[in-house]
Backbone as a ProteinNet text record, in pm:
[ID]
protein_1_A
[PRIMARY]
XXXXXXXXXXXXXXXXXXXXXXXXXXXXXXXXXXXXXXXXXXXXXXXXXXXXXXXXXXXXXXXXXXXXXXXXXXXXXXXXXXXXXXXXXXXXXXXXXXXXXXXXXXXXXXXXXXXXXXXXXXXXXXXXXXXXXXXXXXXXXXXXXXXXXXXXXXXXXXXXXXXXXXXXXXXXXXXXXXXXXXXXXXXXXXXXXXXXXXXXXXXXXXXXXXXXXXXXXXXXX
[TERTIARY]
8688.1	8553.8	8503.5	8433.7	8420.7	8262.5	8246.5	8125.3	8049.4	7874.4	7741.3	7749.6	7692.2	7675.7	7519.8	7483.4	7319.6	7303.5	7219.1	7158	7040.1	7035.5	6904.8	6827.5	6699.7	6643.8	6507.5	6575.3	6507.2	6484.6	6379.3	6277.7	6371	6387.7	6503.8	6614.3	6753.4	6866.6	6938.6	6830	6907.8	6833.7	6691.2	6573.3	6637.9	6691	6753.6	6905.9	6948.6	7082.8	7110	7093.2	7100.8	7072.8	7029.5	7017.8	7118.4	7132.3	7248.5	7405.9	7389.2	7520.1	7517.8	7385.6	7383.1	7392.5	7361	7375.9	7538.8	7622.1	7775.2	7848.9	7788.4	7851.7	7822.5	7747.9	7731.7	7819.6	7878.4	7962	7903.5	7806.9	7746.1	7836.3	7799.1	7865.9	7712.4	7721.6	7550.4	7598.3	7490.2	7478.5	7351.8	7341.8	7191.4	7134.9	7011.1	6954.3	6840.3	6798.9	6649.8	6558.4	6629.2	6553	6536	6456.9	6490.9	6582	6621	6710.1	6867.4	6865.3	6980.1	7011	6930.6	6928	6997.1	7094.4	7130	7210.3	7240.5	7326.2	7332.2	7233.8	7214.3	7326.4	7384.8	7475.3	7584.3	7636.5	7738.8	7633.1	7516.1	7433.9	7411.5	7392.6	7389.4	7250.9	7157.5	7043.5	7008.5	6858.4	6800.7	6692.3	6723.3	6620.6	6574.6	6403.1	6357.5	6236.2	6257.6	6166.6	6054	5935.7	5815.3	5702.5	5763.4	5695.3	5633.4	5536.2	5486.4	5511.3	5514.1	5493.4	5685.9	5729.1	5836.7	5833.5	5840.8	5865.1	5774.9	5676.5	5467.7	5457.9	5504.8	5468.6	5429.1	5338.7	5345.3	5441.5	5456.7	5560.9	5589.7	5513.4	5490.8	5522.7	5564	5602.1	5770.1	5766.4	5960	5989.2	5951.2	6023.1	6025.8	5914.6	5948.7	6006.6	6010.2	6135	6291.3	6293.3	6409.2	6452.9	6331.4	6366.3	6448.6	6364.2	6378.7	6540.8	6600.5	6701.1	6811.8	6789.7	6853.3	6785	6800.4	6710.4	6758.9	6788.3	6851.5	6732.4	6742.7	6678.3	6603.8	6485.7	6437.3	6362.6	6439.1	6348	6308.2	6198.7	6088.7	6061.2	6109	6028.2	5926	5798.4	5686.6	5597.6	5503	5423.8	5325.8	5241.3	5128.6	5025.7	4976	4906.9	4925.8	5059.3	5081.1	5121.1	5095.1	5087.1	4994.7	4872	4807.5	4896.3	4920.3	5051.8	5132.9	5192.5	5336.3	5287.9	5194.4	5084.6	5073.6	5054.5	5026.9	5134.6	5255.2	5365.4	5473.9	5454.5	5531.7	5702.6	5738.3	5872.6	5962.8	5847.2	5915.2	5973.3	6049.1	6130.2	6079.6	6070.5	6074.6	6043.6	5996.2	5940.5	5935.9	5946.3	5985	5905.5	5810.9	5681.1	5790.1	5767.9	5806.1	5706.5	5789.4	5912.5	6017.3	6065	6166.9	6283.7	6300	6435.4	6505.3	6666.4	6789.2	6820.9	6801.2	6868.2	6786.2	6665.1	6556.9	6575	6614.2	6606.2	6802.3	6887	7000.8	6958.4	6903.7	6874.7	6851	6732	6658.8	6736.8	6820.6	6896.7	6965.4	7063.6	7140.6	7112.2	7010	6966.4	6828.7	6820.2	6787.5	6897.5	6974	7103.8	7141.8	7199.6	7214.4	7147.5	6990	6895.3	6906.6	7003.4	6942.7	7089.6	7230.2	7324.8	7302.8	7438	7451.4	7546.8	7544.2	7590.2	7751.3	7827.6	7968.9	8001.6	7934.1	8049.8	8034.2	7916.5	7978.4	8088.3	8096.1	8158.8	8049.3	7918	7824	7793.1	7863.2	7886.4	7970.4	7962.6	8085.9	8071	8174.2	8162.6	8290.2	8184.1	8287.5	8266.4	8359.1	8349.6	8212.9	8094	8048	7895.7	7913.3	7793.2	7840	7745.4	7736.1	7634.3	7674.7	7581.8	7566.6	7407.1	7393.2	7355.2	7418.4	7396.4	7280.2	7280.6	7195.1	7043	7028.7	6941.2	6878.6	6983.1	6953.9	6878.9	7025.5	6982	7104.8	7108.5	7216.3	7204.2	7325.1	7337.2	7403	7379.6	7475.8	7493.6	7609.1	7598.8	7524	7460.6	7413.7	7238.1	7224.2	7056	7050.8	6929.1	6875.4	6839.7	6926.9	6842.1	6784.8	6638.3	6556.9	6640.2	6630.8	6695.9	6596.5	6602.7	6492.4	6613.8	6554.8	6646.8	6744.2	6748.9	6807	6934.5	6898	7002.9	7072.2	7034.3	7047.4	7202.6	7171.7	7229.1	7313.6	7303.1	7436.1	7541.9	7480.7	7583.5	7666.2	7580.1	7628.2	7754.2	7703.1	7851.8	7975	7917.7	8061.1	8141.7	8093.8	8109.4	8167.8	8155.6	8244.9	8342.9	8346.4	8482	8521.3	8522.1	8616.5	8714	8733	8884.6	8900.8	8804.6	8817.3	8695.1	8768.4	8661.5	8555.9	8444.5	8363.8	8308	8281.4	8252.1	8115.6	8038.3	7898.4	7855.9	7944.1	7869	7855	8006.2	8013.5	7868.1	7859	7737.8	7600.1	7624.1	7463.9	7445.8	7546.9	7495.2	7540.8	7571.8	7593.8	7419.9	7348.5	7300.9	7137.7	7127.7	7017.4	7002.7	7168.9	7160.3	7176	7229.5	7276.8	7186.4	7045.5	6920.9	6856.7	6903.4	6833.1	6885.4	6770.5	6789.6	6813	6802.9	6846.7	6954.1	6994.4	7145.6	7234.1	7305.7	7449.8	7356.3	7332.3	7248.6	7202.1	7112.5	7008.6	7134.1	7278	7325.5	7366.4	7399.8	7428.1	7310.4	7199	7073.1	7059	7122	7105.2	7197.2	7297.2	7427.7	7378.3	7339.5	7269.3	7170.5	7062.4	6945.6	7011.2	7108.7	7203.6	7294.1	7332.1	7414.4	7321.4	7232.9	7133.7	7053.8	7093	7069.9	7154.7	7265.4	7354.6	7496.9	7522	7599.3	7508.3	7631.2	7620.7	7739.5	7688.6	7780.3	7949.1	7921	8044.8	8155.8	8015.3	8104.6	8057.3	8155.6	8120.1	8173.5	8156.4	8221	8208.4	8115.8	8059.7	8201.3	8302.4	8356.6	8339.9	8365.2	8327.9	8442.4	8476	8597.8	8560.7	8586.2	8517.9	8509	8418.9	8414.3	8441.9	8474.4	8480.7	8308.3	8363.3	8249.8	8285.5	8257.3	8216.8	8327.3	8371.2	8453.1	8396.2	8417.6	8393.6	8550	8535.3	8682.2	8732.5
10008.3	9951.4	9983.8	9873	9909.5	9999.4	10083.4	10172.3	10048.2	10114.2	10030.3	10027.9	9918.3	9912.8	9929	10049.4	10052.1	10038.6	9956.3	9943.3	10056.3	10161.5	10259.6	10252.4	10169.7	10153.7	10253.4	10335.9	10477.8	10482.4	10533.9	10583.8	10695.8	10726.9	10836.1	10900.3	10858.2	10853.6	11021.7	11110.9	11230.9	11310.5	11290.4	11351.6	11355.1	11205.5	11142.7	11187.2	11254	11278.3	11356	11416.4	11523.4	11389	11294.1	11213.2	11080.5	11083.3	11006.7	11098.3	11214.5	11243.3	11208.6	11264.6	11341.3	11186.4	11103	10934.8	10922.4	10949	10907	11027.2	11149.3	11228.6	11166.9	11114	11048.1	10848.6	10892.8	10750.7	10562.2	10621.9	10556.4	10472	10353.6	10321.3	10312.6	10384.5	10365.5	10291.2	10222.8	10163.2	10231.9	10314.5	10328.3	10238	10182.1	10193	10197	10188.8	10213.7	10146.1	10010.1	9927.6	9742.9	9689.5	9569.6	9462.5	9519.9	9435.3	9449.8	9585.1	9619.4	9542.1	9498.4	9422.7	9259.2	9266.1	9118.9	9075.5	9123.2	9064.8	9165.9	9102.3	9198.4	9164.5	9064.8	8973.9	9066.1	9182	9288.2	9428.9	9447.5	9504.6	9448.5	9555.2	9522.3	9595.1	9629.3	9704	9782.2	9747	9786.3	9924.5	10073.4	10176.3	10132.8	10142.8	10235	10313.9	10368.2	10507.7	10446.4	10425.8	10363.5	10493.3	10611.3	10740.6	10662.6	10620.5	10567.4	10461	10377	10205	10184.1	10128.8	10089.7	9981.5	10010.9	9888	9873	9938.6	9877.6	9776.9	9747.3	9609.2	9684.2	9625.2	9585.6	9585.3	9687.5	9711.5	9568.5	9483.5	9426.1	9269.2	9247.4	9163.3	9168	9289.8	9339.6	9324	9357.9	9275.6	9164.9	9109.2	8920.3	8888	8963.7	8894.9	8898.5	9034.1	9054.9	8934.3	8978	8858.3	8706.8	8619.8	8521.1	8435.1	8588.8	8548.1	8593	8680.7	8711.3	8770	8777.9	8847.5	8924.7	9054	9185.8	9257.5	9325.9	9420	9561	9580.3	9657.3	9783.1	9911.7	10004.5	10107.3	10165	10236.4	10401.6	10462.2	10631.1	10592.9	10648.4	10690.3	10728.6	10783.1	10853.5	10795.9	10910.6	10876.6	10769.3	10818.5	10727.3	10581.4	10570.2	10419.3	10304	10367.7	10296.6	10168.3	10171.2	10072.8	9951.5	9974.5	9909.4	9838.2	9955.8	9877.5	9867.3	9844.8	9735.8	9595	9598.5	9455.6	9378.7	9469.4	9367.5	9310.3	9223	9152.5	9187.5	9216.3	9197.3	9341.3	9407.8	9528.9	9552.2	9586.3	9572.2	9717.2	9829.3	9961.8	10059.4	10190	10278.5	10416.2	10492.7	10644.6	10729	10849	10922.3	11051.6	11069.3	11226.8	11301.1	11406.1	11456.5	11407.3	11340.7	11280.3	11346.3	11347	11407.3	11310.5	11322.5	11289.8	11205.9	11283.5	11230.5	11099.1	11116.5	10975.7	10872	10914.2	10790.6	10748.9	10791.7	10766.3	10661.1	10717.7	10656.3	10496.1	10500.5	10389.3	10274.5	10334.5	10254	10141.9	10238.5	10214.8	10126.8	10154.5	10050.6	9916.4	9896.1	9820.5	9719.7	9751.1	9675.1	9645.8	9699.7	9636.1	9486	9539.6	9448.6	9294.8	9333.3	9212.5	9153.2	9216.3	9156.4	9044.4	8940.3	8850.7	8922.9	8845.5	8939.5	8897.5	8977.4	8971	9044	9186.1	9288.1	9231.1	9096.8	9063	8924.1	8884	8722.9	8616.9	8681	8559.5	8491	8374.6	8309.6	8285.6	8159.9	8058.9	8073.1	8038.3	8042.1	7955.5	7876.8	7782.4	7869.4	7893.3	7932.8	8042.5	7993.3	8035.4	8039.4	7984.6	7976.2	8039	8151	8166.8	8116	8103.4	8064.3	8143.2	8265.1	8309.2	8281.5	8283.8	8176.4	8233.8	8431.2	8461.3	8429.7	8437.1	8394.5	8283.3	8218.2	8064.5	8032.4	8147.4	8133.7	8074.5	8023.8	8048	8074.3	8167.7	8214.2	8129	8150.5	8094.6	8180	8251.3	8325	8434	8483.5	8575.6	8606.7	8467.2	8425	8353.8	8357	8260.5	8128.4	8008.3	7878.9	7819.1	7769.5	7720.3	7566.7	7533.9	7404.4	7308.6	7235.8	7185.3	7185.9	7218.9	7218.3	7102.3	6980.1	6880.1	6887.3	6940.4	6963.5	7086.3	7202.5	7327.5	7310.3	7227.1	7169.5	7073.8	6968.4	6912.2	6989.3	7090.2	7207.9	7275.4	7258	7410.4	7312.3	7194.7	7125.8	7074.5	7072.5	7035.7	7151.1	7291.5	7365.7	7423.7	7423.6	7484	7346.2	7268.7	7164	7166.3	7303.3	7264.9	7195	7112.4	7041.1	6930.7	6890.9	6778.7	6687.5	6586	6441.6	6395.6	6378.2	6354.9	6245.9	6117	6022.6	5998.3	5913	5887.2	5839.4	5814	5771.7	5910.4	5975.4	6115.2	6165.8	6205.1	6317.8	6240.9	6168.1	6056.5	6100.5	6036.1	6098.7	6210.9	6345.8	6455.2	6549.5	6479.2	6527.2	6457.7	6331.4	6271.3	6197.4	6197.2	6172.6	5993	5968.5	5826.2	5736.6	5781.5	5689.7	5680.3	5692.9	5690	5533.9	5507.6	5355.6	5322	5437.4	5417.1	5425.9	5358.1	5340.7	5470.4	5416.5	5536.2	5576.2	5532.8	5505.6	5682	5716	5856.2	5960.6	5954.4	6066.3	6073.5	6003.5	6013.1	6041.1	6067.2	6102	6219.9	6247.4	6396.7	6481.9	6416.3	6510.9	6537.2	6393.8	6459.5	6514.1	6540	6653.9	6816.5	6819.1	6912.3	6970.5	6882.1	6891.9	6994.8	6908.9	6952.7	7079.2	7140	7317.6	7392.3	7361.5	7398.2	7417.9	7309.4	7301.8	7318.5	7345.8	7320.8	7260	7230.2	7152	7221.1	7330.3	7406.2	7443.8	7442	7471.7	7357.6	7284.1	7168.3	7183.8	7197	7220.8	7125.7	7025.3	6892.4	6759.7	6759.5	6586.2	6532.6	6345.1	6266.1	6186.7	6152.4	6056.2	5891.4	5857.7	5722.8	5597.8	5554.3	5439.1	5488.4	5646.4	5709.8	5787.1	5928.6	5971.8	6162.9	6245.3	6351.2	6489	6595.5	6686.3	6815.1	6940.1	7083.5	7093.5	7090.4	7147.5	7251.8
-11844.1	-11862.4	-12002.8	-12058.2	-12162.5	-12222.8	-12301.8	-12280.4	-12296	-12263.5	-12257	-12467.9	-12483.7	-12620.1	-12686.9	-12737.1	-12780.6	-12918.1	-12968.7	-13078.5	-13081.6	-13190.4	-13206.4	-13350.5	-13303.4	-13392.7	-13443.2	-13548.1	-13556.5	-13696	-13706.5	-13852.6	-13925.4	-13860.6	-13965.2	-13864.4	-13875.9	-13780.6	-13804	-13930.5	-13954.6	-13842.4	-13816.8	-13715.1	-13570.9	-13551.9	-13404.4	-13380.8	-13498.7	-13443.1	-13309.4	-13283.2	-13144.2	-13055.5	-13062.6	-12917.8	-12933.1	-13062.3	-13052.1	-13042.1	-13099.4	-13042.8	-12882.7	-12820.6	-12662.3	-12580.3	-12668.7	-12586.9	-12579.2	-12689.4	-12730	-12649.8	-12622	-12538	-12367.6	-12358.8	-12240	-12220.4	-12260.6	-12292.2	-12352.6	-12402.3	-12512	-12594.7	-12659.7	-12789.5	-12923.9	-12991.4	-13058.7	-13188.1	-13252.5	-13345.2	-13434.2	-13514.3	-13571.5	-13645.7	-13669.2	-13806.9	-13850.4	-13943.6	-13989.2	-14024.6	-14066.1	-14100.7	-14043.6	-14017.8	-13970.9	-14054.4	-14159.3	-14218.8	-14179.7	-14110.4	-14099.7	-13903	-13898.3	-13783.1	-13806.2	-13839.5	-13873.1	-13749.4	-13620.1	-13574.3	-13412.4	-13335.8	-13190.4	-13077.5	-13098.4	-13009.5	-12938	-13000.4	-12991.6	-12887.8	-12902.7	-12845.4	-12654.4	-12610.2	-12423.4	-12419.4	-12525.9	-12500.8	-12634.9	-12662.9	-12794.3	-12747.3	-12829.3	-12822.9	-12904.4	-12902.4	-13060.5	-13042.4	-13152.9	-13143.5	-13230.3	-13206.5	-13241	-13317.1	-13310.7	-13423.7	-13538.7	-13581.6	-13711.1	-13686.6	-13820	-13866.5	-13864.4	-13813.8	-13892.1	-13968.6	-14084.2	-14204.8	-14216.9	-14189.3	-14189.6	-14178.8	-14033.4	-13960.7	-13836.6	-13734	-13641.4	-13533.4	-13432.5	-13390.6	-13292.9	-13215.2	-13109.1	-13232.8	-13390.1	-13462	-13437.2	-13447.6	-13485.6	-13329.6	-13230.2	-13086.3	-13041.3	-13121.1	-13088.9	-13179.5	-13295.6	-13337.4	-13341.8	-13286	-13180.6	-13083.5	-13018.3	-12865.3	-12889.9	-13019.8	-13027.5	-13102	-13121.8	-13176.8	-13064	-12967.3	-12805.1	-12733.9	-12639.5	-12484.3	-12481.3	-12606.2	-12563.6	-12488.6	-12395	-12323.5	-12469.1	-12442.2	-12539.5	-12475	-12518.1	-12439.8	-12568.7	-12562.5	-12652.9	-12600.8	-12758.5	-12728.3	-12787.4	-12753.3	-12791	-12747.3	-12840.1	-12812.2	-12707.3	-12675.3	-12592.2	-12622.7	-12763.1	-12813.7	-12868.3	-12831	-12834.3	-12703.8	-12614.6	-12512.7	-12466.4	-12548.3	-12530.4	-12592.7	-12714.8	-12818.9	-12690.5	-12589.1	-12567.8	-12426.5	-12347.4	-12272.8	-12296.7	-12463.5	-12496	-12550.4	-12584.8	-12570	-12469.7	-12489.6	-12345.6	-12366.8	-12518.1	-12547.2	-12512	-12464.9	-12433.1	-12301	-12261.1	-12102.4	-12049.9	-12109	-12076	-12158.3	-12152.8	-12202.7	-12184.3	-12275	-12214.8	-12312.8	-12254.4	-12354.9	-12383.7	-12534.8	-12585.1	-12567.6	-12492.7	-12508.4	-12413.8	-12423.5	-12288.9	-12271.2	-12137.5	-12062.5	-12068.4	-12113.1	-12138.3	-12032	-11922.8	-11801.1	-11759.9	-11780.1	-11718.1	-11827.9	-11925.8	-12045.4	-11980.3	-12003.1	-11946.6	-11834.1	-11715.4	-11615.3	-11626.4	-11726.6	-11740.4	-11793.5	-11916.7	-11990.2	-11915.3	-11804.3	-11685.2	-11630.5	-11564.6	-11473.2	-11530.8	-11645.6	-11714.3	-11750	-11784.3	-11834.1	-11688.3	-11590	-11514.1	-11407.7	-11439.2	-11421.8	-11465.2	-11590.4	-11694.9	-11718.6	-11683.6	-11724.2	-11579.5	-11596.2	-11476.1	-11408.1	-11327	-11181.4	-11202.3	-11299.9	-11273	-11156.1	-11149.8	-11041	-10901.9	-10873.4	-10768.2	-10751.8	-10852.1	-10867.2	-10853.9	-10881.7	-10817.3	-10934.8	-10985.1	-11131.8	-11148.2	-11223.1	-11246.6	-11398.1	-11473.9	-11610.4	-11678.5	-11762.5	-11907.9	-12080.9	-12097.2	-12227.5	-12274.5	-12371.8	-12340.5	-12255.2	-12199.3	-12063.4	-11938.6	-11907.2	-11783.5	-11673.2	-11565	-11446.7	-11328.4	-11349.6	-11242.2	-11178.2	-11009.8	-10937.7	-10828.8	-10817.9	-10766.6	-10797.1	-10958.8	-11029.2	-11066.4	-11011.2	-11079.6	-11233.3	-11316.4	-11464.9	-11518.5	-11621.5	-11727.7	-11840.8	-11865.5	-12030.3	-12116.2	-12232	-12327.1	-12437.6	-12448.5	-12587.6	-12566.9	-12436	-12423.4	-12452.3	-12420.3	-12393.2	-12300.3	-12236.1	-12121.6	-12186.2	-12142.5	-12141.6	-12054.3	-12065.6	-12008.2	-11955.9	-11826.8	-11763.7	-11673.2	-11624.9	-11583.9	-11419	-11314.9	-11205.3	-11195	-11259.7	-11236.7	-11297.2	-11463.2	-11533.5	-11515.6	-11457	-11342.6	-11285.2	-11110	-11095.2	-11123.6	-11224.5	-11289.8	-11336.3	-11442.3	-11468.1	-11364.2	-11268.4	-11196.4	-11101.5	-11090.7	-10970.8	-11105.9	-11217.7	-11325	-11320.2	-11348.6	-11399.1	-11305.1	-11180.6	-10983	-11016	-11068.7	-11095.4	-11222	-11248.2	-11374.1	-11417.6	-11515.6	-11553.5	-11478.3	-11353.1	-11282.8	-11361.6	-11291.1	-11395.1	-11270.5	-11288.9	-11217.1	-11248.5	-11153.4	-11204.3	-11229.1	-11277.5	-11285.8	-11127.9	-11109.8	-10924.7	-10811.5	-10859	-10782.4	-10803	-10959.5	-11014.7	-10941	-10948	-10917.8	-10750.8	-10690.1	-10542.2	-10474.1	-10559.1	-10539.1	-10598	-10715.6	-10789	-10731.3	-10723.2	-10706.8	-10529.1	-10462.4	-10360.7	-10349.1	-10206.2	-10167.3	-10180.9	-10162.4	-10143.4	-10309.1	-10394.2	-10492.4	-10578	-10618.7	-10650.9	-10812.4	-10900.6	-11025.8	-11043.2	-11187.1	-11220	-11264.8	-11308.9	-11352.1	-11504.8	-11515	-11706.2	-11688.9	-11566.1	-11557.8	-11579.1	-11559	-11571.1	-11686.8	-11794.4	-11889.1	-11990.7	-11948.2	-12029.6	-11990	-11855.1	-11826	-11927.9	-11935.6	-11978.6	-12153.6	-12204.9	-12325.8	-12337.6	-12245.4	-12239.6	-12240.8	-12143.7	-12146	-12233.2	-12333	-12445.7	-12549.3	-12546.6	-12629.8	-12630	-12488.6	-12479.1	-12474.2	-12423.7	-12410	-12532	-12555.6	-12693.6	-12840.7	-12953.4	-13064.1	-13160.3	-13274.5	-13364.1	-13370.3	-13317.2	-13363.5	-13202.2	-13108.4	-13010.9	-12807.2	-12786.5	-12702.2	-12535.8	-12457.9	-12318.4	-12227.6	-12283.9	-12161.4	-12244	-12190.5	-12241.5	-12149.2	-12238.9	-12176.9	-12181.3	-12076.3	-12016.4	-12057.1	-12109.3	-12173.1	-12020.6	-11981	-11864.7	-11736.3	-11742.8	-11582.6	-11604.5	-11695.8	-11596.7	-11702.7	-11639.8	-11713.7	-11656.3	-11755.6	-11708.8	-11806.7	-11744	-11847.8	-11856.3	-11976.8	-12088.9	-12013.9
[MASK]
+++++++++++++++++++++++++++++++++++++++++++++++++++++++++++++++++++++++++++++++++++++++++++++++++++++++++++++++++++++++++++++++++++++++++++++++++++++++++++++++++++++++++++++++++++++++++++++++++++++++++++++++++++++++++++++

């Protein structure tokens, strides 16, 4: 198994050493750094600390987690002080929180079962997966790349019956009355507007999982 992966985003990483050793002695993988520039790339991260002691970067701490968020839904958990709790009340981007002087073991704890909260449900098989999209099915979410995309249940479901048929070709009539049902009186035309509404959250220029069978009908790569 491979260790939990933490990003620690700390004001001074020489102050924090003792908790990052005591995180990496606890089978940790840590990443430090200090500055939000050094934040170029959370995607490798399964969960963001930071220690909120002072201004970091003299911004606005509740600026630097949305702008976290918006580039992935890494899970974000916070040391700080007492007196900043009203602070991390009013941000929504924060998942969790722990007051210094904190015990090892409850911040461990939290980490734990935060990440578990928030990954998809591999350890039970409950998810199907193409490349990179996952589909939790307990959740009725999907990832892509390791963010949540927003779906509208219709396009939800389209995914979710291509994607349990992988590699099989599905026709526009199959998807239509599997998806919208026998009684529905619009044409083949609605699924192919679905599939590009879908494209369009789902894919990018660089990477594609929806083909299209030309005059049949639709398959995941």
């Amino acid at each position: 198994m491979n260790p939990v992966r933490l990003i620690l985003y700390l004001r001074d990483g020489e102050t924090n050493r003792d908790l990052v050793n005591s995180l990496i002695y606890r089978g940790f993988s840590c990443n430090v750094v200090t500055s939000e520039e050094q934040l170029t790339d959370t995607r490798s991260a399964d969960l963001m600390l930071i220690d909120t002691e002072g201004r970091l970067d003299d911004e606005p701490l509740e600026e630097i987690t949305k702008r976290i968020k918006q580039n992935r839904h890494v899970p974000i958990v916070t040391l700080s002080e007492k007196a900043a709790l009203r602070d991390i009340e009013n941000d929504g981007s924060i998942d969790d929180f722990i007051l210094k002087p904190y015990d090892l073991d409850e911040l461990t704890a939290r980490i734990k079962r935060l990440i578990q909260k928030n990954l998809p449900s591999a350890a039970t098989g409950d998810q199907l997966t193409a490349g990179d999209v996952v589909i939790d099915l307990p959740k009725c979410e999907v990832w892509v790349k390791g963010k949540v995309v927003d779906l509208t249940f219709t396009e939800y479901e389209l995914l979710k019956l291509l994607v349990s048929k992988k590699g099989q070709v599905l026709t526009r009539e199959v998807l239509l009355n599997k998806i919208w049902g026998y009684d529905y009186f619009g044409g083949d035309r609605t699924v192919d507007v679905h599939i590009t509404r879908l494209r369009n959250k789902i894919e990018d220029s660089a990477h594609s999982i929806i083909e299209t069978v030309r005059n049949i009908g639709y398959r995941i790569k």
